[in-house]
N, CA, C and O atoms as a Maestro MAE file, in Angstrom:
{
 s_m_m2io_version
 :::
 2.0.0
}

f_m_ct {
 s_m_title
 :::
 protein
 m_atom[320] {
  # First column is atom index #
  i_m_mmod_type
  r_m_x_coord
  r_m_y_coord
  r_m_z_coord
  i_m_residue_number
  s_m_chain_name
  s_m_pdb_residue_name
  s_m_pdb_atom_name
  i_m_atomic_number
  :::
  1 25 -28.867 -5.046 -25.820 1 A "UNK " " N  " 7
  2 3 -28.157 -4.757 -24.573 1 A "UNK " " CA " 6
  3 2 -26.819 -5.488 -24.571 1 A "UNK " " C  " 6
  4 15 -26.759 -6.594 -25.107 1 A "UNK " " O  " 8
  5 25 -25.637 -4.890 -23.947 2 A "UNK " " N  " 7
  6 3 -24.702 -5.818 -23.906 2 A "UNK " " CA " 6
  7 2 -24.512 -6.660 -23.292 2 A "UNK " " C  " 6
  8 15 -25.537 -7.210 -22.889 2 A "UNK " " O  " 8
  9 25 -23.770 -7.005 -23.040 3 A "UNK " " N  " 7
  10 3 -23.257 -8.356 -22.220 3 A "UNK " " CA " 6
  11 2 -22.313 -8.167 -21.351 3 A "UNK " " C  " 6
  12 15 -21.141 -7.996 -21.687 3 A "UNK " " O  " 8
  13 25 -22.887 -8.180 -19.636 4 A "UNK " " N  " 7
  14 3 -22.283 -8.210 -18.723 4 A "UNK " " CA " 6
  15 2 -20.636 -9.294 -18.693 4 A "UNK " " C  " 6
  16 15 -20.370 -10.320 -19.318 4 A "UNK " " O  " 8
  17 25 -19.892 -8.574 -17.784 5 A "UNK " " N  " 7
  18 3 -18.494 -9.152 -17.979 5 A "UNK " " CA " 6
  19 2 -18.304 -9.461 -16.809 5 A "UNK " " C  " 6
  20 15 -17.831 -8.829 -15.864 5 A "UNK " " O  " 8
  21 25 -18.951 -11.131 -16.973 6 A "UNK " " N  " 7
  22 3 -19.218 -11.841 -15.724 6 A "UNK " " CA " 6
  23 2 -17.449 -12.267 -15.466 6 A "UNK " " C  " 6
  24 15 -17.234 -12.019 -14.280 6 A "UNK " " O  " 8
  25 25 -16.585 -12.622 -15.905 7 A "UNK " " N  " 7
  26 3 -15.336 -12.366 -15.852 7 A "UNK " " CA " 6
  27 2 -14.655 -11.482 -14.634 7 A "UNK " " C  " 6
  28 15 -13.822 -11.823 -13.794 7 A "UNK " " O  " 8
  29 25 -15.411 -10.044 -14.883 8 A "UNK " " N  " 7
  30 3 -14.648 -9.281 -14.500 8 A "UNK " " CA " 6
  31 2 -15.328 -8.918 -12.859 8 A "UNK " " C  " 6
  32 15 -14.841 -8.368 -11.872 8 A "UNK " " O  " 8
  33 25 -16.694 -9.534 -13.149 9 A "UNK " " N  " 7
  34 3 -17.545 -9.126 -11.389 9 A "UNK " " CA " 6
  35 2 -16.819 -10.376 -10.574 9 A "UNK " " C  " 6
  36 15 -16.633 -10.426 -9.358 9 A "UNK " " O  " 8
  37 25 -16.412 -11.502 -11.697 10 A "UNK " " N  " 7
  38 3 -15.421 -13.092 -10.260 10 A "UNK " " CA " 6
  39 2 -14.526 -11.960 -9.936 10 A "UNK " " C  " 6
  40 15 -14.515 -11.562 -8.771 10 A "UNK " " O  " 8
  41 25 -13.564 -11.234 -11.070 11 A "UNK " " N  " 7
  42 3 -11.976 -10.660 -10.475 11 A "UNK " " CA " 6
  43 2 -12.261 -9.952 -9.261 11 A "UNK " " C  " 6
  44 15 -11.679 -10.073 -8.183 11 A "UNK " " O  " 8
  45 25 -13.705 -8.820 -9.699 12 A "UNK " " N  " 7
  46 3 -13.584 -8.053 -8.388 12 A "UNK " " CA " 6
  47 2 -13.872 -9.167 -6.900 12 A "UNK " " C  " 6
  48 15 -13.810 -8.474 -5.884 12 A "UNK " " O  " 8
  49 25 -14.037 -10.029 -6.711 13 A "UNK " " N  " 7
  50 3 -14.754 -10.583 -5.581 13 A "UNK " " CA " 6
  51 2 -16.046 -9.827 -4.693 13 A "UNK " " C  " 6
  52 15 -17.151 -9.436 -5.067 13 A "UNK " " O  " 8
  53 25 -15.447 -9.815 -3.498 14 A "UNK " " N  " 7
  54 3 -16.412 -9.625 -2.529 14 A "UNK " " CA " 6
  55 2 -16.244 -7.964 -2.317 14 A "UNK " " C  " 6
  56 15 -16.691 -7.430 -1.303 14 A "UNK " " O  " 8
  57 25 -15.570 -7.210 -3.352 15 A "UNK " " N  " 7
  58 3 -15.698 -5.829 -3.348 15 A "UNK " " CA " 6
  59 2 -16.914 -4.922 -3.513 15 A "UNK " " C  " 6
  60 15 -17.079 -5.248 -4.688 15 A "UNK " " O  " 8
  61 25 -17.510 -4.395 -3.382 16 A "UNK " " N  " 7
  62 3 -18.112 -3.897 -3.682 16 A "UNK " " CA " 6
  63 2 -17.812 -3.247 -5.090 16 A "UNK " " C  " 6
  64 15 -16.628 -3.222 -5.425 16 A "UNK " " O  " 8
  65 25 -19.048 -2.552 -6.222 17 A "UNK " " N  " 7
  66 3 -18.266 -1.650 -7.091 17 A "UNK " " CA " 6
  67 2 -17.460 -0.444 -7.058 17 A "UNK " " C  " 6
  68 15 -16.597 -0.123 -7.875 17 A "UNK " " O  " 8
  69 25 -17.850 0.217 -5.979 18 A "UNK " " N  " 7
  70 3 -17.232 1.458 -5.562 18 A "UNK " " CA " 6
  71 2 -16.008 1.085 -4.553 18 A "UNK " " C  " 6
  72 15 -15.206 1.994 -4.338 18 A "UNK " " O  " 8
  73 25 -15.883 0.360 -4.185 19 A "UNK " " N  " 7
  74 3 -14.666 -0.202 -3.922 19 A "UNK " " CA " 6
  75 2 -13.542 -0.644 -4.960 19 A "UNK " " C  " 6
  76 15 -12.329 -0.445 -4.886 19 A "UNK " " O  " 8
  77 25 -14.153 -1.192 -5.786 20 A "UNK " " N  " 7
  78 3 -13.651 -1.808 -7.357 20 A "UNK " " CA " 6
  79 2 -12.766 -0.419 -7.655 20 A "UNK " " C  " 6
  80 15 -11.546 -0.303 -7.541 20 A "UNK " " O  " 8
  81 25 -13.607 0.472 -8.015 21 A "UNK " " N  " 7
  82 3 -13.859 1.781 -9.000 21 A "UNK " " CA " 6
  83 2 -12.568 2.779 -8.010 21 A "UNK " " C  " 6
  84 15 -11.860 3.654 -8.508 21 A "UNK " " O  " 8
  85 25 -12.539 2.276 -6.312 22 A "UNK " " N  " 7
  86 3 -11.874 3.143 -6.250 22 A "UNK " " CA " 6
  87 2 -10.177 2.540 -5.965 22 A "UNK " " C  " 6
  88 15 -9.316 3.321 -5.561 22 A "UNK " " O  " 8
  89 25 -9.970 1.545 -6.149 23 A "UNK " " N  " 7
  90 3 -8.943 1.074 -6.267 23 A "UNK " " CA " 6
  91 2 -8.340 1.011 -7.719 23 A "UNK " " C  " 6
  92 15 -7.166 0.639 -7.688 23 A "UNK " " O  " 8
  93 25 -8.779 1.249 -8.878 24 A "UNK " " N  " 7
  94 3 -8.847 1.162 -10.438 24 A "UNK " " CA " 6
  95 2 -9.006 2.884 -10.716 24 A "UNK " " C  " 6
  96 15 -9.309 3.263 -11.848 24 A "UNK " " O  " 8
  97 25 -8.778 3.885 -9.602 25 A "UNK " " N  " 7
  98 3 -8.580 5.362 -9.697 25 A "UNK " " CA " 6
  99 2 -9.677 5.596 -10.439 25 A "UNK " " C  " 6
  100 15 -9.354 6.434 -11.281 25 A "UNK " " O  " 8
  101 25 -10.779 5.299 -10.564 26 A "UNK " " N  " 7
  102 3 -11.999 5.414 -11.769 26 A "UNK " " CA " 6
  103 2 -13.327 6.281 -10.468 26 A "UNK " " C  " 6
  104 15 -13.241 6.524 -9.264 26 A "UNK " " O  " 8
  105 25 -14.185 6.461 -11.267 27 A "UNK " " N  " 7
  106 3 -15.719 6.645 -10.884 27 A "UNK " " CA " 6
  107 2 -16.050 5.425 -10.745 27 A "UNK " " C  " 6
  108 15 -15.539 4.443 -11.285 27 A "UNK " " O  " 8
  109 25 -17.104 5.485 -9.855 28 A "UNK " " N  " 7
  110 3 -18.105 3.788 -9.824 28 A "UNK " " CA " 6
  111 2 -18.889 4.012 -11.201 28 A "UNK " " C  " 6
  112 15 -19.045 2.974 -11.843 28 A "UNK " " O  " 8
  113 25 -19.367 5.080 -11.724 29 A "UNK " " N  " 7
  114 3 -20.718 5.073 -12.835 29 A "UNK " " CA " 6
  115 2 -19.358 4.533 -13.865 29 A "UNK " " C  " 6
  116 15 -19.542 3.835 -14.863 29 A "UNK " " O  " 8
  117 25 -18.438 4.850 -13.554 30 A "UNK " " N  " 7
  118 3 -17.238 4.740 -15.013 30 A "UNK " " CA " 6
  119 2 -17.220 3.292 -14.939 30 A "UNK " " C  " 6
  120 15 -17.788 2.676 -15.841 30 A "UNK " " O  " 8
  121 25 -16.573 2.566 -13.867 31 A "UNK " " N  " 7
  122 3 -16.882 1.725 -13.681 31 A "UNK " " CA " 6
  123 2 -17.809 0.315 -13.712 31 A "UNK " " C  " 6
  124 15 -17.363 -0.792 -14.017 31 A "UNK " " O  " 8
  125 25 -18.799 0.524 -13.437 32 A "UNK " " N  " 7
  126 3 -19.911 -0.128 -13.609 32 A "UNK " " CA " 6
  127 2 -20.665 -0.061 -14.933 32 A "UNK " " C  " 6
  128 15 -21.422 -0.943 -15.337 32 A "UNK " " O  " 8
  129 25 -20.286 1.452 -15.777 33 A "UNK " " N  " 7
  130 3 -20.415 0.920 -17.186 33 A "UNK " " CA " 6
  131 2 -19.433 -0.393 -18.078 33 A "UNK " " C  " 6
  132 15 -19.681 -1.210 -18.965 33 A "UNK " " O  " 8
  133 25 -18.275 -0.029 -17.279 34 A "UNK " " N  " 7
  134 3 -17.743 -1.030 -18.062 34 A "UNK " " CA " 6
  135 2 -17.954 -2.416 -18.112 34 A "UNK " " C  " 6
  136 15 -18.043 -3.205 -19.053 34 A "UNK " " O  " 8
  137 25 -18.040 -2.594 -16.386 35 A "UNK " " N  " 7
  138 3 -18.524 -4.404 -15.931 35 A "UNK " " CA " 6
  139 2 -20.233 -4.807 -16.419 35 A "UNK " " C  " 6
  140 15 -20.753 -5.922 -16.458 35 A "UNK " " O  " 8
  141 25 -20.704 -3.759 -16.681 36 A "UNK " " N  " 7
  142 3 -21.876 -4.290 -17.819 36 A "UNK " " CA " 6
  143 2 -21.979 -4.115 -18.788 36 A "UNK " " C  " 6
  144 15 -23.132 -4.113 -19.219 36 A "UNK " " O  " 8
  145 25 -21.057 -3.906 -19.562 37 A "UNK " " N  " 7
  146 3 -20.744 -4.556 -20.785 37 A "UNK " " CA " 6
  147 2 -21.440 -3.030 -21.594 37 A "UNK " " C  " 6
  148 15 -21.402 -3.160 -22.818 37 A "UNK " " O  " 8
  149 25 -22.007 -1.746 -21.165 38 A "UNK " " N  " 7
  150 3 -22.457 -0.643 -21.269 38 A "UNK " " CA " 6
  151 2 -21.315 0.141 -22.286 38 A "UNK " " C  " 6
  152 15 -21.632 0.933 -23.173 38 A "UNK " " O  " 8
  153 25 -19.902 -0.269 -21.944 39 A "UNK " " N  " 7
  154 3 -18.573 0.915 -22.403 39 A "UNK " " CA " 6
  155 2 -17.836 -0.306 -22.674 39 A "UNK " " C  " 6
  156 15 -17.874 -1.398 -22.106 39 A "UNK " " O  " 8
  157 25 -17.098 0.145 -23.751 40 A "UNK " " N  " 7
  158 3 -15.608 -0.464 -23.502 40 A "UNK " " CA " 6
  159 2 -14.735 0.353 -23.259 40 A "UNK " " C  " 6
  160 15 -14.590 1.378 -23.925 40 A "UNK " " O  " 8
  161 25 -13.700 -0.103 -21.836 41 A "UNK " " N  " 7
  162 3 -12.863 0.757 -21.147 41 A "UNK " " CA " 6
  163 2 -11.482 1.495 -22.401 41 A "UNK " " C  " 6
  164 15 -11.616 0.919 -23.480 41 A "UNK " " O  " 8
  165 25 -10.565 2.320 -22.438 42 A "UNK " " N  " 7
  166 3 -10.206 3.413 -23.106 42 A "UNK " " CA " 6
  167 2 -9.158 2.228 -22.726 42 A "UNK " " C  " 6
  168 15 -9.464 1.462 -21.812 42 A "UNK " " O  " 8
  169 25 -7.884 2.065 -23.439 43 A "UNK " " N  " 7
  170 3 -6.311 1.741 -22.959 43 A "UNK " " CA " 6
  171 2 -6.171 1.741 -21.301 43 A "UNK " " C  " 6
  172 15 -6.167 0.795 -20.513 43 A "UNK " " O  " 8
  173 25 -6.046 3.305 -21.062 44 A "UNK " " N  " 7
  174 3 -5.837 3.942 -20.330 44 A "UNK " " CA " 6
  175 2 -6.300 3.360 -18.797 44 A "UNK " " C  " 6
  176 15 -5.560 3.117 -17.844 44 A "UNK " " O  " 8
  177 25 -7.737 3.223 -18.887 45 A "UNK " " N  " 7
  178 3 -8.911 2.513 -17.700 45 A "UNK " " CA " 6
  179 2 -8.437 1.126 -17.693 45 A "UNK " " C  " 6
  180 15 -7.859 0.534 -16.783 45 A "UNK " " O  " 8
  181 25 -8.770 0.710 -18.841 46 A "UNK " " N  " 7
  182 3 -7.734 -0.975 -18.926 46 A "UNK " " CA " 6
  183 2 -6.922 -1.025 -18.214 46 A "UNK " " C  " 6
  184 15 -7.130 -1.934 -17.410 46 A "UNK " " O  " 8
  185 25 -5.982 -0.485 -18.029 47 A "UNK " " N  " 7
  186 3 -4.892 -0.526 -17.229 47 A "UNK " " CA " 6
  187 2 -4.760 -0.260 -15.939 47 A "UNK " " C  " 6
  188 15 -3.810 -0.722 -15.306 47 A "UNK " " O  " 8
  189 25 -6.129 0.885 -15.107 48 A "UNK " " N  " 7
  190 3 -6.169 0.961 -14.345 48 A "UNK " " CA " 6
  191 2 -7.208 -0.347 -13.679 48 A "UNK " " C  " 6
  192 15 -7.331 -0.701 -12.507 48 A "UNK " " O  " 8
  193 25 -7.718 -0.755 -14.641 49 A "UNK " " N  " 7
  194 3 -8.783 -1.655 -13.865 49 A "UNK " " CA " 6
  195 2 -7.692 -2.770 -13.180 49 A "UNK " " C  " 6
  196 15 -7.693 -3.340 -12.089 49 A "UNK " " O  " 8
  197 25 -6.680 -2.811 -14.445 50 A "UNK " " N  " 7
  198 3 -5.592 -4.305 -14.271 50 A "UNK " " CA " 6
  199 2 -5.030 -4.013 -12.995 50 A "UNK " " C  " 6
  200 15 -5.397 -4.548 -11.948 50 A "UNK " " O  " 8
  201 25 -4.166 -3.187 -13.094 51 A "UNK " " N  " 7
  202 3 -3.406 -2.825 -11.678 51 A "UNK " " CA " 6
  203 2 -4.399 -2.537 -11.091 51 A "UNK " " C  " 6
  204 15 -4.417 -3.647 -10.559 51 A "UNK " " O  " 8
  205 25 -5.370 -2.007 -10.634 52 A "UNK " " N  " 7
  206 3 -5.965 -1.961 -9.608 52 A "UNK " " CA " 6
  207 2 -6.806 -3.541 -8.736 52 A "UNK " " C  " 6
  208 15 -6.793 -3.687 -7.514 52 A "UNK " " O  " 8
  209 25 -7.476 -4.563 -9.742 53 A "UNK " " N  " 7
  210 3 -7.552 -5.520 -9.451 53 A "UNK " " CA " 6
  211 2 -6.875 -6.724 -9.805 53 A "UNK " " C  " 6
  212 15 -7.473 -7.794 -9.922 53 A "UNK " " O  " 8
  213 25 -5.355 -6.553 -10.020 54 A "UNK " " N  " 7
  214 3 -4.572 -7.039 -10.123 54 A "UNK " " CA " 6
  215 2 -4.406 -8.464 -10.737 54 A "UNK " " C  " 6
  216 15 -4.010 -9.542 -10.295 54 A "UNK " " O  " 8
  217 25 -4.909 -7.986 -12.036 55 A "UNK " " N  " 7
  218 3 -5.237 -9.241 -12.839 55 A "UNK " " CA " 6
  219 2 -3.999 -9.840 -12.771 55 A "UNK " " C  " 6
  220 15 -4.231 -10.995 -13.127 55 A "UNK " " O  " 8
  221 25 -2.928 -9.759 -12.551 56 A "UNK " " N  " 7
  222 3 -1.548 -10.796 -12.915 56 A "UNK " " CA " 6
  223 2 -1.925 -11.982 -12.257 56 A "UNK " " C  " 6
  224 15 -1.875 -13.082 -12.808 56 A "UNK " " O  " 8
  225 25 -2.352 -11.776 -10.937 57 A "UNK " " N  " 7
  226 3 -2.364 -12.983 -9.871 57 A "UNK " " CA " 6
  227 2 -3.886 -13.896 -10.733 57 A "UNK " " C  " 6
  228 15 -4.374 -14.964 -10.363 57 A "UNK " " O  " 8
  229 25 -4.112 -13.459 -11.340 58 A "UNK " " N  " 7
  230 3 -4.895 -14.656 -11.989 58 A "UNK " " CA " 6
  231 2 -4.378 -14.819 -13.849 58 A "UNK " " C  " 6
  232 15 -5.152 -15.449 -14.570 58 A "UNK " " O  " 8
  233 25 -3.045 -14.206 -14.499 59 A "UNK " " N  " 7
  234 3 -2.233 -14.857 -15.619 59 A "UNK " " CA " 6
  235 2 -3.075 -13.803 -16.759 59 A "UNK " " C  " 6
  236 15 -3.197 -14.026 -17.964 59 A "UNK " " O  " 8
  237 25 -3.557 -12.718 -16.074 60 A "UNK " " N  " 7
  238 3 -4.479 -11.770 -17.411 60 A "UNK " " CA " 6
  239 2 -3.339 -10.490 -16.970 60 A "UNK " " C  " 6
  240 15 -2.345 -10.281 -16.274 60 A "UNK " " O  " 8
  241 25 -4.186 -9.900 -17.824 61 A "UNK " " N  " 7
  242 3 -3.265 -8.281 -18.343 61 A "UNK " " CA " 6
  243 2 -4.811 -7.526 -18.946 61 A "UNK " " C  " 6
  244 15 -5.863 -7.968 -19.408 61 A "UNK " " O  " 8
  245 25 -4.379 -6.464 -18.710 62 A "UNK " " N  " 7
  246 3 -5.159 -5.120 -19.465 62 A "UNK " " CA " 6
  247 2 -5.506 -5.918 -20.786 62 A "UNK " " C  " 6
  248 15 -6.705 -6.197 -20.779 62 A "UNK " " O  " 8
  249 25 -5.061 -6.234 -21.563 63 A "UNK " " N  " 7
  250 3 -5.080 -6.810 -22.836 63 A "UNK " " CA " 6
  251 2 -6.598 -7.449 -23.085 63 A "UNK " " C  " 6
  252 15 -7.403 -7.437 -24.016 63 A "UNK " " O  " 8
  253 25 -6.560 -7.865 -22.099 64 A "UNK " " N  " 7
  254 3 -8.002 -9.201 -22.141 64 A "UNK " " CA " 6
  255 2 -9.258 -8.303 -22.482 64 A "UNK " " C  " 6
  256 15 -9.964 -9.037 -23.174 64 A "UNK " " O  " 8
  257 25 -10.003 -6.865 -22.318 65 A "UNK " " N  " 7
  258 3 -10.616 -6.468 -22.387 65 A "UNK " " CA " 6
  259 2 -10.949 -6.097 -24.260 65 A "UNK " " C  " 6
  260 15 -12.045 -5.910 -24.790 65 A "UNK " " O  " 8
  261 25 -9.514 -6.092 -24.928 66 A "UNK " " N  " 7
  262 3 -9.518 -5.852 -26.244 66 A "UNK " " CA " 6
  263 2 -9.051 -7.441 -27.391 66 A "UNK " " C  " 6
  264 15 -8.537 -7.303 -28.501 66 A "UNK " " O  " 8
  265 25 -9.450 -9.068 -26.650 67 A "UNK " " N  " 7
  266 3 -8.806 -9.926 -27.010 67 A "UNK " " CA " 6
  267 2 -9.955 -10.487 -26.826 67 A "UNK " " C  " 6
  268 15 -10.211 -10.725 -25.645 67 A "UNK " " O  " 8
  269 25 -11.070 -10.906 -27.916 68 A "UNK " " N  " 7
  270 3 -12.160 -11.314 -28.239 68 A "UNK " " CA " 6
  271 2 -11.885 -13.075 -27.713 68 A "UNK " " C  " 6
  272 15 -12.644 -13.708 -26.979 68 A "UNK " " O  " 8
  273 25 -10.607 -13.580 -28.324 69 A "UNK " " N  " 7
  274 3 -10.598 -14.965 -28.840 69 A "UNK " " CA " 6
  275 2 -10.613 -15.491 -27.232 69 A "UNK " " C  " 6
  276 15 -11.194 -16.351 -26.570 69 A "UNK " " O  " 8
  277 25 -9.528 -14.348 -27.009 70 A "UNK " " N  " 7
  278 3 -9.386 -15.224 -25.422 70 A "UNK " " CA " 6
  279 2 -10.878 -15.737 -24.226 70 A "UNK " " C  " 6
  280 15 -10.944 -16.723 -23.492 70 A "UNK " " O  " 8
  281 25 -12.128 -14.374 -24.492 71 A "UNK " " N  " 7
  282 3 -13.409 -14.889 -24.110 71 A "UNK " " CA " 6
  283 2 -13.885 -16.314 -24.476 71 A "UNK " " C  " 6
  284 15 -14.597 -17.001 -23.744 71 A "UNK " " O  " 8
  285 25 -13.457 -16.651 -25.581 72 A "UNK " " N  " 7
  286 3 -14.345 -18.128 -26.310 72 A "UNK " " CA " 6
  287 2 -13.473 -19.432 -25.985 72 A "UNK " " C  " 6
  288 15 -14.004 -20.513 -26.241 72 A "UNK " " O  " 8
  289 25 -11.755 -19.425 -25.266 73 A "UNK " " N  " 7
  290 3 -11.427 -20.103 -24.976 73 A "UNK " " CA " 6
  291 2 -11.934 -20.848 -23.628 73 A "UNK " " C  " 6
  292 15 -12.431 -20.232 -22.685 73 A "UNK " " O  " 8
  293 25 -11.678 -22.744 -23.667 74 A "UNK " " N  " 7
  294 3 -11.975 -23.107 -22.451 74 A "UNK " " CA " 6
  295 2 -10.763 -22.197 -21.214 74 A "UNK " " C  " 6
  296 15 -11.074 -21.512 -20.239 74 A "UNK " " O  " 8
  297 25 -9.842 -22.422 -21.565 75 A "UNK " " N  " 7
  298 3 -8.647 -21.774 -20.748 75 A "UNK " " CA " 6
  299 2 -8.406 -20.787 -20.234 75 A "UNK " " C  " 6
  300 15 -7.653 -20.628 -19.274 75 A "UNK " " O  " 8
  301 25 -9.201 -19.745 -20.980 76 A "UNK " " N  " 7
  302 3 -9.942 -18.413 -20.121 76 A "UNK " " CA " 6
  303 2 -11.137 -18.875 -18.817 76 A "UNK " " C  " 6
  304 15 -11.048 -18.680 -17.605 76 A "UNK " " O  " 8
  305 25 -12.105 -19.464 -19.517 77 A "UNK " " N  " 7
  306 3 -12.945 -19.864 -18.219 77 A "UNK " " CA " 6
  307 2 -12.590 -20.314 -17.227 77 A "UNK " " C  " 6
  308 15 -13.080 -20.108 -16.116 77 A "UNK " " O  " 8
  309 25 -11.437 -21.180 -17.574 78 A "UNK " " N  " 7
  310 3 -10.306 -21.467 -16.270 78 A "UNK " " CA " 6
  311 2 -9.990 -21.019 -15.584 78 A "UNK " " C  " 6
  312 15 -10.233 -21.266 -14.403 78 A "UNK " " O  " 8
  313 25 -9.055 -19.846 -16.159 79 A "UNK " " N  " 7
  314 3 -8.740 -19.119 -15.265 79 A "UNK " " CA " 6
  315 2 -9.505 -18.067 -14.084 79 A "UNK " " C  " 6
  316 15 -9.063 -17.859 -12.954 79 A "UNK " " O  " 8
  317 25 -10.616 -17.544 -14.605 80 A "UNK " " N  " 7
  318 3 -11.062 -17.285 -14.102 80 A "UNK " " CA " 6
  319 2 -12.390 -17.863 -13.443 80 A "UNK " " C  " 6
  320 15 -12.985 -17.215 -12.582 80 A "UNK " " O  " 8
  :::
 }
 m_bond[319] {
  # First column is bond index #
  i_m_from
  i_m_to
  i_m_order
  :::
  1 1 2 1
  2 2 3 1
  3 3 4 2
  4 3 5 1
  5 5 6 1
  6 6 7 1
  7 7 8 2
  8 7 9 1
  9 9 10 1
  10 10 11 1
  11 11 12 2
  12 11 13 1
  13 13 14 1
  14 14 15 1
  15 15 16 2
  16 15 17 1
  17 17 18 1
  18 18 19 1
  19 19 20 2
  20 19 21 1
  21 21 22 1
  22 22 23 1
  23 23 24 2
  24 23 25 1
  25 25 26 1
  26 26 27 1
  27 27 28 2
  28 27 29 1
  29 29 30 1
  30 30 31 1
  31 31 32 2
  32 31 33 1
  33 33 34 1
  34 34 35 1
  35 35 36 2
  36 35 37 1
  37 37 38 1
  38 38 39 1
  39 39 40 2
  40 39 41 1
  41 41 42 1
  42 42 43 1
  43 43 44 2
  44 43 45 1
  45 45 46 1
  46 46 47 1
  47 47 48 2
  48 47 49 1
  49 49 50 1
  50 50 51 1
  51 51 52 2
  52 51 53 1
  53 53 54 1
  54 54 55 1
  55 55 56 2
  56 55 57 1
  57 57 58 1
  58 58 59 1
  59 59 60 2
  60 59 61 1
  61 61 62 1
  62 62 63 1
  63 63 64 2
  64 63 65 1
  65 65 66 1
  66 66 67 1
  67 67 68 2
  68 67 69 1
  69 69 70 1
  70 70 71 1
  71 71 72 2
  72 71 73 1
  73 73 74 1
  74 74 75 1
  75 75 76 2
  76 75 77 1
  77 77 78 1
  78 78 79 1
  79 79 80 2
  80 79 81 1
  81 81 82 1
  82 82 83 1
  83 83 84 2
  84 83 85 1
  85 85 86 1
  86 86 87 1
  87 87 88 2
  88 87 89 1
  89 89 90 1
  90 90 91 1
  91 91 92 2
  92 91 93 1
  93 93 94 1
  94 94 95 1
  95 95 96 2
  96 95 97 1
  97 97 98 1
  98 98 99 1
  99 99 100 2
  100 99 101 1
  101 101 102 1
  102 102 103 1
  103 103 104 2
  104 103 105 1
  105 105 106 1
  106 106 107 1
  107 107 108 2
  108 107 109 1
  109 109 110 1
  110 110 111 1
  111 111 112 2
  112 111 113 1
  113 113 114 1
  114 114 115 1
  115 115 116 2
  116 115 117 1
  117 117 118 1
  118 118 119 1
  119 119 120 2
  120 119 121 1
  121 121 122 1
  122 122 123 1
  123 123 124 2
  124 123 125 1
  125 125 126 1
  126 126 127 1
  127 127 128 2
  128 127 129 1
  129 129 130 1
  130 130 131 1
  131 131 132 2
  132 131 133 1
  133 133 134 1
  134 134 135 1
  135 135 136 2
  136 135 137 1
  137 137 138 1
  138 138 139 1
  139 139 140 2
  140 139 141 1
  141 141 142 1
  142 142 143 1
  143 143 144 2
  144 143 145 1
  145 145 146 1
  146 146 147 1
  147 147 148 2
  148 147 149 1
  149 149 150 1
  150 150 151 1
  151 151 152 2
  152 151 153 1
  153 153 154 1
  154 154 155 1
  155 155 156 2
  156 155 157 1
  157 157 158 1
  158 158 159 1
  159 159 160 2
  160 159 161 1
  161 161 162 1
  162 162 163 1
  163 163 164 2
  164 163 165 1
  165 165 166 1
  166 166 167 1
  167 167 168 2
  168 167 169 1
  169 169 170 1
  170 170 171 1
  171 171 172 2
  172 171 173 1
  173 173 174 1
  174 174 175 1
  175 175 176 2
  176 175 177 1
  177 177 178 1
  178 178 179 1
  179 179 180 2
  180 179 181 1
  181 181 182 1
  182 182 183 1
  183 183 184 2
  184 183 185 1
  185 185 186 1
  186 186 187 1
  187 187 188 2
  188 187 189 1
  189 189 190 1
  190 190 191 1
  191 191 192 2
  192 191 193 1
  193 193 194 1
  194 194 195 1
  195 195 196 2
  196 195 197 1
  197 197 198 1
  198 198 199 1
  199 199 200 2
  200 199 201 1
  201 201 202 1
  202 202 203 1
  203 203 204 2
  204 203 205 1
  205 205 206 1
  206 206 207 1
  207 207 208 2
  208 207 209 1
  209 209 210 1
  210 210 211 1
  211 211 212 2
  212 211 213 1
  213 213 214 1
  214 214 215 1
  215 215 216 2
  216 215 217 1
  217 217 218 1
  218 218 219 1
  219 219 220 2
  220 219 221 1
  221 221 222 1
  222 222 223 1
  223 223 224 2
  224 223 225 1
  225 225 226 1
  226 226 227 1
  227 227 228 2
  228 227 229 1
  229 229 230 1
  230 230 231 1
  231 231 232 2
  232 231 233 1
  233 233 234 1
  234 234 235 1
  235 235 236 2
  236 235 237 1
  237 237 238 1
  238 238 239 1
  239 239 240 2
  240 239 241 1
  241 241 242 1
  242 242 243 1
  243 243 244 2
  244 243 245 1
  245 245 246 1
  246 246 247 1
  247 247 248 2
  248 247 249 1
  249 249 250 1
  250 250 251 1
  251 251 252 2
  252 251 253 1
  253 253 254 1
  254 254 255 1
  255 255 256 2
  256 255 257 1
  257 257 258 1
  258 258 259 1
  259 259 260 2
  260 259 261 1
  261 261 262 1
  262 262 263 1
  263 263 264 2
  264 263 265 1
  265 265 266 1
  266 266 267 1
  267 267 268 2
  268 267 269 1
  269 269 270 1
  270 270 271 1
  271 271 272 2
  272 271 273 1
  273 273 274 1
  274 274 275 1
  275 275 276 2
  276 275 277 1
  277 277 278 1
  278 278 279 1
  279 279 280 2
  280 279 281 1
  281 281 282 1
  282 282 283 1
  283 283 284 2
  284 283 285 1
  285 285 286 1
  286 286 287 1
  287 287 288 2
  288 287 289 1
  289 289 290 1
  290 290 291 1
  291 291 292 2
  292 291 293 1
  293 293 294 1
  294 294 295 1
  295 295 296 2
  296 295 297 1
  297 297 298 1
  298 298 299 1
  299 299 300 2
  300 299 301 1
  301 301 302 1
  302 302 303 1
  303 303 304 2
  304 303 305 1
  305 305 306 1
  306 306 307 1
  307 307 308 2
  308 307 309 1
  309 309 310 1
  310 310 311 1
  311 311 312 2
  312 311 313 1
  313 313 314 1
  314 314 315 1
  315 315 316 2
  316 315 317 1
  317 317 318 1
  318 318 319 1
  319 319 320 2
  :::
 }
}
């Protein structure tokens, strides 16, 4: 099984997923595959997840979903 992207359920907060999903222009099932670790999101979704939960205000980018190293840093856990 994969591995939930406990990361990405702090970014959303107190959203719900379908709240998440609909601010990130996505499906919730699209969605919620990705935050459990089920899919990895396309470029494309990456980007909507970013702008939609507006990873800047916490120093991430779309990027982070395809940037292994950055998971294993302390400085990632930081941030988020």
């Amino acid at each position: 099984m994969a591995a939930k992207l406990e990361w990405l359920v702090k970014l959303r907060g107190e959203l719900t997923q379908e709240q998440a999903a609909e601010k990130c222009e996505m499906s919730r099932s699209a969605y919620a595959n990705i935050e459990s670790g089920n899919r990895v999101p396309s470029v494309e979704m990456a980007m909507k997840i970013d702008a939609g939960l507006e990873f800047k205000k916490h120093g991430l980018d779309w990027t982070v979903f395809f940037d292994q190293k950055r998971f294993e840093t302390k400085l990632f856990k930081e941030v988020i």
